[in-house]
C-alpha positions in Angstrom: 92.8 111.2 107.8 90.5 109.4 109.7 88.1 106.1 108.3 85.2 108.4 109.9 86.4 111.7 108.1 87.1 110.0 104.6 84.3 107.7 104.7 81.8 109.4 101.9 78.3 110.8 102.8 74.4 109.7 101.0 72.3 112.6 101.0 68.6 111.8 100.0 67.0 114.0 97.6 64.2 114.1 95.2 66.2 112.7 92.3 67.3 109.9 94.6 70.2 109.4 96.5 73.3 111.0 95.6 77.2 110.8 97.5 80.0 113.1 99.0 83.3 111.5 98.2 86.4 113.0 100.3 90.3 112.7 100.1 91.4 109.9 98.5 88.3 108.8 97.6 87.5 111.5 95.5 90.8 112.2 93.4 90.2 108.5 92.7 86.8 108.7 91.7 87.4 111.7 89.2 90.3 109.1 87.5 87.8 106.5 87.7 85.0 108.7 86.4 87.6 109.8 83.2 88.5 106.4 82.3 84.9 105.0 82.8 84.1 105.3 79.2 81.0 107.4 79.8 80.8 110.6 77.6 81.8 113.7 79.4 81.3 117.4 78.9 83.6 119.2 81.2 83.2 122.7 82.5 86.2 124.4 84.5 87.0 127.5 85.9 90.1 128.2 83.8 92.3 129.1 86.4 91.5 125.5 88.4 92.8 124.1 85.2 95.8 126.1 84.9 96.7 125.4 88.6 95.9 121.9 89.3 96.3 121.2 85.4 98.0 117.8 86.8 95.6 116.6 89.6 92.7 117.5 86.3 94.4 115.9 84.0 92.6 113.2 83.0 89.4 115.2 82.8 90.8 118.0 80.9 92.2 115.7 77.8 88.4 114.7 76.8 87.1 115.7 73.6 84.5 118.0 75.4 86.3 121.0 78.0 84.4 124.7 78.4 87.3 126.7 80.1 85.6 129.8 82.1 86.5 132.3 83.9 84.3 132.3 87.2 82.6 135.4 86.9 79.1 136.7 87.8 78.9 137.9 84.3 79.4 134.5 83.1 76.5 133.0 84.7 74.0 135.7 83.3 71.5 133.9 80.8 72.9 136.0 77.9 76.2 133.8 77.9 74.2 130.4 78.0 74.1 130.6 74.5 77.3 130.0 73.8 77.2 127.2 76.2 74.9 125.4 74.8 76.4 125.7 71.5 79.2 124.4 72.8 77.5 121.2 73.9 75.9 120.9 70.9 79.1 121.1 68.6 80.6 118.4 70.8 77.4 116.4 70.4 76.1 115.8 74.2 73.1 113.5 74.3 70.4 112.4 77.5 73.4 109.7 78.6 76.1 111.8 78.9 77.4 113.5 81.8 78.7 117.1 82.9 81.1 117.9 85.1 82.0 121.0 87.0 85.2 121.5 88.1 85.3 124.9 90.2 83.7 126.9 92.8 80.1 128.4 93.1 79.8 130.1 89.7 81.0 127.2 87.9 78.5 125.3 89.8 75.2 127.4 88.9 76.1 127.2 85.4 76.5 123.0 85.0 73.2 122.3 87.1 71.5 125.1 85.4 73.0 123.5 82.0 72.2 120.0 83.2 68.4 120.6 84.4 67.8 122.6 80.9 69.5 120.5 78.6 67.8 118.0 76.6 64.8 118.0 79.4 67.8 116.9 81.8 71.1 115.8 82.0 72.9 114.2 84.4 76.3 116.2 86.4 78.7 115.8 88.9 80.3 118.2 91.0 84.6 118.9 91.4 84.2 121.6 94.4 87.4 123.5 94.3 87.1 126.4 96.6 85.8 126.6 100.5 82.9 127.6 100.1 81.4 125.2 97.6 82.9 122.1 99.6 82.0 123.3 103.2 78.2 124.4 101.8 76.9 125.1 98.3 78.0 121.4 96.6 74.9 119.6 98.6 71.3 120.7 98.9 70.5 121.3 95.1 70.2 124.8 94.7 71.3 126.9 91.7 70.6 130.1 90.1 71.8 132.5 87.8 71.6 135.7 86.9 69.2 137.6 84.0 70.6 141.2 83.1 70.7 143.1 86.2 68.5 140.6 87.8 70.7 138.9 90.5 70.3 134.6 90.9 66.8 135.0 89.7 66.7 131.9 87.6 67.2 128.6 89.2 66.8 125.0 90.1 66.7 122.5 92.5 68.8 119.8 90.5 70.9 117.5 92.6 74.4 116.5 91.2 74.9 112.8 90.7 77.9 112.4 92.8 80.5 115.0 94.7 84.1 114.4 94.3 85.3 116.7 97.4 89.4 116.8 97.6 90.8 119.4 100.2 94.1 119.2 98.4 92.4 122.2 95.8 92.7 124.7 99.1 96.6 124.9 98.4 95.9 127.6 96.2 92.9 129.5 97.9 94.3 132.8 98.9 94.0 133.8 102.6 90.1 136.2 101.9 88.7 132.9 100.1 89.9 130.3 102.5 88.3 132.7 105.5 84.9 133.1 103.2 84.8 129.5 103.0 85.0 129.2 107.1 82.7 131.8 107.4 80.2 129.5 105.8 81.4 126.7 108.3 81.2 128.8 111.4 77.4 129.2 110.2 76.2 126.2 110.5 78.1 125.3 113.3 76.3 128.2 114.8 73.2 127.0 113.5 73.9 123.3 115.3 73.1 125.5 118.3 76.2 127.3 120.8 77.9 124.2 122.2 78.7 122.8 118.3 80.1 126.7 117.7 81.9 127.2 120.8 83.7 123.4 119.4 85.2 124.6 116.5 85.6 128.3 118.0 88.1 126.2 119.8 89.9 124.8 116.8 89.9 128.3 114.8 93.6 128.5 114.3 94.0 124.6 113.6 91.7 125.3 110.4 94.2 127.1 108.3 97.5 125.0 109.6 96.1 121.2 109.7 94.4 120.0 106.5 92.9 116.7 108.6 91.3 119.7 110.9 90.0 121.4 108.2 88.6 118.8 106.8 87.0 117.3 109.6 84.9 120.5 109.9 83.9 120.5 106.3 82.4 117.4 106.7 81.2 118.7 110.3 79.5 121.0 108.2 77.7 119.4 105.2 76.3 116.5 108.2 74.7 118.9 109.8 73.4 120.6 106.5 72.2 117.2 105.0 70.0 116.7 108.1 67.7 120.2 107.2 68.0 119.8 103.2 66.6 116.0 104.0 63.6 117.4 105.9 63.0 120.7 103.5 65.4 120.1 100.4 62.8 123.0 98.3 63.4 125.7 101.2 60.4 126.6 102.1 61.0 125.9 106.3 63.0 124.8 108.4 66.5 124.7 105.4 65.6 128.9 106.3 67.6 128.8 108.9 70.7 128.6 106.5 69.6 132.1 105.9 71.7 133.5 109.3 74.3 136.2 108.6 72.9 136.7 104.3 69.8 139.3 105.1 72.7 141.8 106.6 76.1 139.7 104.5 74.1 140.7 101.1 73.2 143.9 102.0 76.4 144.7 102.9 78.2 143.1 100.2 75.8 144.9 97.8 76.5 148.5 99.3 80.2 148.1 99.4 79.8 147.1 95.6 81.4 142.9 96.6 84.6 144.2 97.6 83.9 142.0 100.9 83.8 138.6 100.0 80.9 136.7 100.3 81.9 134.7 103.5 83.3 137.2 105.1 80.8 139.5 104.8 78.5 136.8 106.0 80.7 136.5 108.9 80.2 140.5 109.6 76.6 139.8 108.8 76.1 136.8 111.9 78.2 139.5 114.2 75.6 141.8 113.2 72.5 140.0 113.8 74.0 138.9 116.8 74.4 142.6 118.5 71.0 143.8 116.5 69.2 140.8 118.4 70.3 142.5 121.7 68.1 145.9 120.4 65.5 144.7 119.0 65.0 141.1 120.3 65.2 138.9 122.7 69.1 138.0 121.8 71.5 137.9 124.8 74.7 140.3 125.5 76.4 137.0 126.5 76.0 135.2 123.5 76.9 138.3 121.1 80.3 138.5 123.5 80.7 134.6 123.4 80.6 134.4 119.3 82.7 137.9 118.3 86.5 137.1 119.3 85.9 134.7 116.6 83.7 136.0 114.1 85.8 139.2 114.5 89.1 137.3 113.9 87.6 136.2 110.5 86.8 139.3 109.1 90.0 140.7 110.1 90.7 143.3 107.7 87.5 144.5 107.0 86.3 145.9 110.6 87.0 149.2 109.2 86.1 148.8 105.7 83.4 151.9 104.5 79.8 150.8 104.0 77.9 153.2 103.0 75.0 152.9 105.5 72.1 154.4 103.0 73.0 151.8 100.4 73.3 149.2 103.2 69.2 150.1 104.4 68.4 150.5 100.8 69.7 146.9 99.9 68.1 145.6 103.1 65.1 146.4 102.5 64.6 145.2 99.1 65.6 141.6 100.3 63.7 139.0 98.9 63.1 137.4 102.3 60.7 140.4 103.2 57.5 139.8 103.4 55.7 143.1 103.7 56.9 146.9 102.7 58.9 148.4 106.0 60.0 145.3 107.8 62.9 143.0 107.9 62.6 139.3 107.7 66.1 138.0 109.0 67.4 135.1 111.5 68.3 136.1 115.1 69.2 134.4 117.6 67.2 134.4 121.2 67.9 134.4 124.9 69.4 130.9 124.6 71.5 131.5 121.3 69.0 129.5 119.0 68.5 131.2 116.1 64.6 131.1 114.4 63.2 133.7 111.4 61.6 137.0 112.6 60.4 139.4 111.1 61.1 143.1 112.4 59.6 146.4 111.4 62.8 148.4 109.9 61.9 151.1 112.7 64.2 153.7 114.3 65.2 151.1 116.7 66.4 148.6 114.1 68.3 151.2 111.9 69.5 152.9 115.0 71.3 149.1 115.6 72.6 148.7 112.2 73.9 151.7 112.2 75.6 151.5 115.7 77.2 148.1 114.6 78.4 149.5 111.5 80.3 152.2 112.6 80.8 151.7 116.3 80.8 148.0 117.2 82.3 146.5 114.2 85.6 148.5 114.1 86.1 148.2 117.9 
């Protein structure tokens, strides 16, 4: 590994500065962090522990270790109870810290924990899977969930440091390590075509060569930190991030998430991709010029059913839309930039999705 590639990463945030620690660096922080002598409360997703129950073992002989299983159910607001009475029996005060050890659901509980708790506790953040090291770990957003309510309580709660080891991908199996690079071909794609058509390139090298990998995980969150600097609260320019999840979520929502989240992501940039030569000013060129690889990572799952009324019906209750009947999605134009448009959901525009669907996305 490179000095460049393990060298850690500052991203500035209203709470202050906070770092991105990689490799090395990062197992050694966690060891440091344990024997530090600052009071810990550690949450884990249970099966992290019981696979890397060595590489965590420091961490996990503390007096203070909530073992979950990473489900959505267990970020609803009707288990927090029983988190917070478990951080109460093992008597967490303002100075302590939390730690989560785990992947995206793990995540939105902690900083949801740590921004509630006590008017605010500081956390830190183990990301173990893909997708939480190549995106979710920096830019400060969490939510969860409230009964059938879906990531409709949330923060914007920085963690105090990131302790990002690719060594946890060992155990990834083969959907979650290609949801995770779905999230890294995004904002690659989002850096603009030349940065995509650079690690379109090195697709293969991803899953073989860990130095590879991580090279574009860091590609990734750089390129992140520069729009979560400029809009960390989302409200311009970080929409952008929003490429491939307007047709990703309604696709994982009709097909019930048996597509993972990055991988229907994937489908979902593939899609906006083709729909922007309908019903925008996208280019055939630049649809042909991203889909050998965005198909290749959703191998599998070309032909998978989606049931296309439950696909418009989750579409259109996105909460990106702005007005009743109309779409508000990222395309990209002529020159494969991608910007926020907002579409009226017409005969042209489900004429598209539908073609995609059931045509273009299986050829």
């Amino acid at each position: 590994m490179s000095d460049a590639v393990g060298a850690g990463l500052t991203v500035r945030s209203h709470k202050g500065p906070y770092d991105v620690l990689f490799g090395d660096r990062a197992a050694a922080g966690l060891d440091a962090l344990a024997a530090g002598g600052r009071p810990l409360h550690v949450i884990v997703d249970e099966r992290v522990a019981d696979l890397h129950g060595d590489r965590l073992a420091p961490l996990l002989a503390g007096p203070s270790v909530l073992r979950l299983a990473a489900t959505e159910t267990n970020k609803s607001l009707e288990k927090f109870p029983a988190y917070v009475d478990h951080l109460v029996a093992t008597g967490i005060r303002r100075d302590h810290l939390l730690v989560a050890v785990g992947g995206g659901i793990i995540q939105d509980i902690t900083c949801f924990l740590a921004a509630t708790m006590l008017r605010g506790v500081e956390w830190a953040f183990c990301p173990t899977t893909l997708l939480a090291q190549a995106d979710s770990c920096i830019g400060s957003k969490s939510s969860i969930n409230s009964a059938a309510a879906k990531n409709i309580l949330g923060t914007f709660t920085p963690p105090r440091t990131i302790y990002l080891d690719v060594a946890f991908q060992a155990t990834l199996d083969a959907r979650d390590v290609r949801s995770g690079i779905g999230e890294i071909l995004k904002v690659h794609a989002i850096d603009g075509p030349e940065s995509f058509a650079v690690i379109a390139a090195d697709y293969d090298r991803l899953f073989t060569e860990p130095d590879v990998m991580l090279r574009y995980v860091r590609a990734a969150l750089e390129i992140k930190k520069a729009y979560i600097e400029e809009d960390e609260f989302d409200r311009g320019p970080r929409n952008i991030f929003n490429y491939g999840h307007t047709f990703g979520h309604a696709i994982e929502a009709a097909t019930e998430f048996a597509i993972p989240h990055g991988i229907a992501v994937t489908i979902g940039m593939d899609m906006a991709n083709f729909v922007a030569t309908r019903v925008g000013d996208g280019s055939e060129d630049h649809f042909r010029r991203l889909r050998p690889t965005l198909a290749a990572n959703y191998e599998g799952f070309q032909s998978h059913p989606v049931p296309f009324d439950a696909f418009l019906g989750a579409i259109l209750k996105d909460k990106k839309n702005t007005g009743a009947g109309s779409v508000t999605m990222i395309l990209p134009g002529a020159d494969g930039r991608l910007a926020k448009v907002t579409h009226a959901a017409d005969d042209a525009f489900t004429s598209a999705c539908r073609t995609f669907l059931e045509e273009v996305r299986p050829a």
